[in-house]
Structure formats: C-alpha cells, structure tokens
C-alpha atoms as one frame of an Amber mdcrd trajectory, in Angstrom:
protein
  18.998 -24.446  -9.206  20.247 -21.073  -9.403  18.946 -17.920  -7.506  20.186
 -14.640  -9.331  19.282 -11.168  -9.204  18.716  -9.980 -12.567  20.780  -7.186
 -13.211  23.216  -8.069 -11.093  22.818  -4.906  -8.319  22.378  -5.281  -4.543
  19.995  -7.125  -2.919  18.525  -4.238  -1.240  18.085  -2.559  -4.710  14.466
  -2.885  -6.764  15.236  -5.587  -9.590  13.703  -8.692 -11.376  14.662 -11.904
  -9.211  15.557 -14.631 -11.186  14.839 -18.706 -10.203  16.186 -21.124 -12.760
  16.009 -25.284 -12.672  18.055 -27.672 -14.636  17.216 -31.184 -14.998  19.300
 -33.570 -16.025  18.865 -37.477 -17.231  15.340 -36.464 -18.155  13.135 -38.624
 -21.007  10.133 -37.640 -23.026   8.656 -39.524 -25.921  11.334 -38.201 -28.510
  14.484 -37.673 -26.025  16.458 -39.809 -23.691  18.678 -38.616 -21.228  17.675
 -35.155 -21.930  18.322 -31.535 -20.450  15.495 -29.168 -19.626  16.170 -25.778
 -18.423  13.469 -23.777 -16.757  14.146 -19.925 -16.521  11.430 -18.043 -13.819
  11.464 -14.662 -12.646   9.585 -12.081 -10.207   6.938 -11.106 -11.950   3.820
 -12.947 -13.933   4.055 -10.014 -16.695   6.454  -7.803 -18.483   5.046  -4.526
 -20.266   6.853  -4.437 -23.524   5.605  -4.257 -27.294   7.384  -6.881 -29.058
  10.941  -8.727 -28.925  13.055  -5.401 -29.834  11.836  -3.335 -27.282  12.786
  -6.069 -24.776  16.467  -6.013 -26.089  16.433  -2.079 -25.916  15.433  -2.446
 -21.999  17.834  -5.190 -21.576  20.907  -2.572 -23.235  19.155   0.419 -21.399
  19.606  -1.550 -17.691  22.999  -2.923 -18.433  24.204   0.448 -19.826  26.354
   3.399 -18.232  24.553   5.732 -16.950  25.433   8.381 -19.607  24.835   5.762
 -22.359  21.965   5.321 -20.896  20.379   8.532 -21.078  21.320   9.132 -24.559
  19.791   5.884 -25.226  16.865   6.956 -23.321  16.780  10.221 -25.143  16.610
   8.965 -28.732  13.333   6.451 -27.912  11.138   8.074 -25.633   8.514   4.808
 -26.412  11.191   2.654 -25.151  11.910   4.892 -21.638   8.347   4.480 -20.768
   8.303   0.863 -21.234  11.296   0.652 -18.606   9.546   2.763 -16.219   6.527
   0.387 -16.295   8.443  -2.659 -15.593  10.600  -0.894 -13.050   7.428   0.044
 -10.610   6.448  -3.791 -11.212  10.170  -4.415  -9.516  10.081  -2.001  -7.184
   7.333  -3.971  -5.886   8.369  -5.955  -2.197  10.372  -8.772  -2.675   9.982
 -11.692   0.067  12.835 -13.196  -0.599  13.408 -16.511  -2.821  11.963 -19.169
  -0.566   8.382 -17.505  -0.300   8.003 -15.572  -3.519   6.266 -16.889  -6.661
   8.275 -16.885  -9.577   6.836 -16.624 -13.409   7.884 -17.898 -16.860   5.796
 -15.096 -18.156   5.959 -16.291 -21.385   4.441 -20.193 -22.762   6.585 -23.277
 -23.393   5.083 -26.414 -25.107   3.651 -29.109 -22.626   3.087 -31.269 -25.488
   0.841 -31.405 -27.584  -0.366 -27.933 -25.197   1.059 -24.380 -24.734   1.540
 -23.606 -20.696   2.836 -20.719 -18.680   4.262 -21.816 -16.176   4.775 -21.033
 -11.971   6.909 -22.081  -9.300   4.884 -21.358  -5.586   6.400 -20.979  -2.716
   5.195 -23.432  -0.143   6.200 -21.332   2.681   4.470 -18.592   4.068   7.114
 -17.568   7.079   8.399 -14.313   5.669  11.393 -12.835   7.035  11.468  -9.109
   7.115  15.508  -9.466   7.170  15.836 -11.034   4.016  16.300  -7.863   0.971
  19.290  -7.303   3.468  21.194 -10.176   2.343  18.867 -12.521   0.349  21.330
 -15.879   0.054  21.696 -15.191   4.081  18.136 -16.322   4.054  18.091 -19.381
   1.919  21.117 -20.791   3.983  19.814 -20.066   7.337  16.445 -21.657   5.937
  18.807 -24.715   4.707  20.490 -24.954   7.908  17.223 -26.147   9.682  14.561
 -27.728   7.095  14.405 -28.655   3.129  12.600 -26.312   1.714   9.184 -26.983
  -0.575   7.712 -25.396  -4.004   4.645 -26.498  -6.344   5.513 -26.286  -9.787
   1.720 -25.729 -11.620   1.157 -25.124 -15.036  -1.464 -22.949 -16.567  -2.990
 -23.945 -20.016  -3.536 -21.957 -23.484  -7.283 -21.917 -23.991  -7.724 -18.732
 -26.732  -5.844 -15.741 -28.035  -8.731 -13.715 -26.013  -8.124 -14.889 -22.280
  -4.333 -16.487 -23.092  -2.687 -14.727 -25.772   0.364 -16.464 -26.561   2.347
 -13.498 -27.772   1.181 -10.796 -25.300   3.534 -10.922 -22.233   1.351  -8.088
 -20.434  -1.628  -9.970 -19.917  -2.330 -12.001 -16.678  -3.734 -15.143 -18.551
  -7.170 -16.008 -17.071  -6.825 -19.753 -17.084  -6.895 -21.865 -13.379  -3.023
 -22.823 -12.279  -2.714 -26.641 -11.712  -0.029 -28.357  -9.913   2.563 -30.623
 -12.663   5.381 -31.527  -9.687   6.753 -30.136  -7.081  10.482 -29.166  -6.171
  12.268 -30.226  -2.753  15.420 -28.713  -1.971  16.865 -30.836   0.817  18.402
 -29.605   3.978  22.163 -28.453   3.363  24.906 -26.360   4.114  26.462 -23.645
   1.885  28.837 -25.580  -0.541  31.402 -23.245  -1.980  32.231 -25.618  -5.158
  28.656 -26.191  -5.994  27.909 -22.778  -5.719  30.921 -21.926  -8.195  29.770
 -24.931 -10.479  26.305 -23.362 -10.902  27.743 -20.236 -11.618  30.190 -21.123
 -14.187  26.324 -22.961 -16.066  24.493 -21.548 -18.258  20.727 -21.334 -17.571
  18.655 -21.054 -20.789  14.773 -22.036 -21.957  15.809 -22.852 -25.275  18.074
 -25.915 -23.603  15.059 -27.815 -23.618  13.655 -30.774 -24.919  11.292 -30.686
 -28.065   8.022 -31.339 -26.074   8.752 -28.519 -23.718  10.642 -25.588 -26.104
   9.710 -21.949 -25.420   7.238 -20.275 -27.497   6.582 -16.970 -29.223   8.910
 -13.912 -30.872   9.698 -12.543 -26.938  11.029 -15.917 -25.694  13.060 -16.095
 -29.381  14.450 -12.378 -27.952  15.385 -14.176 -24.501  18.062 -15.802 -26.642
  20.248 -12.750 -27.100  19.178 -11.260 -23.155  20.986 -14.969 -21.932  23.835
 -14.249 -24.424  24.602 -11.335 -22.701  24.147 -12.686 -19.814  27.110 -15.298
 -19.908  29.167 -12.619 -21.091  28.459 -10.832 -18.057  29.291 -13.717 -15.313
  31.746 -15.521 -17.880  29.608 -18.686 -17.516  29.930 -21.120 -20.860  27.750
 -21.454 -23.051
C-alpha cells in the first residue's frame, strides 16, 4: 500500500489524498502470477470535460506559480474546472484510516464494468490527524491492525452509470468484493523507501480488471509525471 498526498504539499494543505494497493502473485482465468494495481483517491468525482482538460489541471497544479497564471490566463474554461475540484478538496479530510477513497473512474470486473471503493471500517476520528497524517496511521499501527471493505459498484446504463462521465455520482448500490487488513506494525524505514521507489499505476493490471474510458487512458501521462516527480521506476 501506499498513502500519498497528491500534489505533494503539506498535510495541513487542501489536496486530493491518494490510497493505492498492489497485489502481487495474483491469478485470473487468463493470468498467473499476476500484478494488479489499484489507484483510489479522496473524492467519488472529478469535474472535468474530457481527458485534456485533466492533463491541463494536472500541469496547472504542478506548475510555478507565474506559469501558472499565464496558463490560467490563456484557458479561462480550464481555471474554472480547477476551482471546482479544488472546493471538492478543500473539503475535511479525516485522515487515511477513516476516509473513503474512490477510483472515480470504471475498471473491468470481468465480463462487468465497476467503480470501485475502499471504506474505512473505522469510525474513531482523530481531530489531530491533517497535522501530521502518517503520525496517525503509525500511532493507529502501534496498537491494532487496521480494517477496510473493498465494494464494487456495477455499470447498469449510460443514464444512471455513465462510463465516461467522471462527474456523476453513479446511482448503482455498493457491494462488498474483499476486504483489506493491514496488520499491526511498526514504522519500517526500508519498506517505506521500497514503496516509494514503486510505481503505482491502474493500467498495471491484469486483463479482466484494466481501467476503462478516455480519462483513465489520460491517467497514464498524470502517473508519468508522477514518477518523474518522486524518481520512482517505472
């Protein structure tokens, strides 16, 4: 697993949160010993048009300030977009261990398109954790394993579940796939430098279970920059 703030800014600061799974050794009818990568964030939506007006928010939020507003200046369409998404982060943020996290966008369950969800088990919020929100998950660690439903929610028309409109809440029940234990541990300094040196992408991904739609294809270039960014391999 790896916990990430999105655009890599302070924990106190309003951003997308990111939760990300890798399994390893899995199998599905066409793949042994396969890798599946699930990439979740903060929020069930994201208000953009299409795939290139998700890569313009991506360069306007990594940008320089002054690149930025000149950026910002030349596609007004593009600004108002941001600003949209930015009140959804602005939003409170529990912290990682009792927030909901959100594919947003379908993958293939088979022979099925899903979105997909990763519920927080836990209720007990603690006000302290925006201060310092991998403070939190250790001292959580430190005392208990820590619990999360992974649910799936299922494609049933273009009218309540559009697969290619990432700013509609689909209106289909969530059902419960798995569920994810993290075991009680202690903060491991080489781990924690292994998973950062990985690369985290929905495209690794088995056949049964690759994303779907033109904003997911975009996500390909938004995790390229992102490896550039941490120096993580590809």
């Amino acid at each position: 697993m790896r916990l990430s703030n999105g655009n890599f800014s302070a924990d106190r600061a309003p951003d997308i949160r990111g939760f990300a799974i890798k399994v390893l050794g899995a199998s599905t009818p066409s793949t042994a010993d396969v890798e599946q990568n699930f990439t979740l964030v903060s929020q069930e939506t994201l208000k953009v048009s299409g795939s290139a007006e998700f890569v313009g928010i991506v360069g306007l939020s990594t940008s320089a300030p002054g690149a930025a507003l000149r950026k910002a200046a030349k596609k007004p369409h593009m600004t108002r977009s941001a600003v949209a998404n930015f009140r959804d982060m602005i939003k409170p943020f529990s912290g990682f261990a009792t927030h909901d996290f959100f594919s947003i966008m379908p993958v293939m369950f088979g022979d099925y398109a899903a979105r997909l969800k990763l519920r927080a088990a836990s209720t007990t919020i603690n006000k302290e954790a925006r201060k310092d929100l991998a403070a939190d998950i250790y001292a959580r660690l430190a005392e208990d394993g820590l619990e999360f439903l992974f649910q799936a929610q299922f494609f049933e028309d273009e009218v309540r579940t559009p697969i290619e409109n990432s700013s509609v809440r689909w209106d289909a029940p969530w059902l419960t796939v798995a569920r994810l234990r993290v075991p009680r541990q202690a903060p491991d300094e080489a781990l924690a430098e292994a998973i950062e040196q990985s690369s985290f992408n929905p495209w690794i991904s088995a056949p049964e279970h690759r994303p779907l739609g033109e904003l997911m294809r975009a996500r390909q270039a938004a995790y390229s920059l992102s490896w550039r960014n941490r120096g993580a391999a590809p």
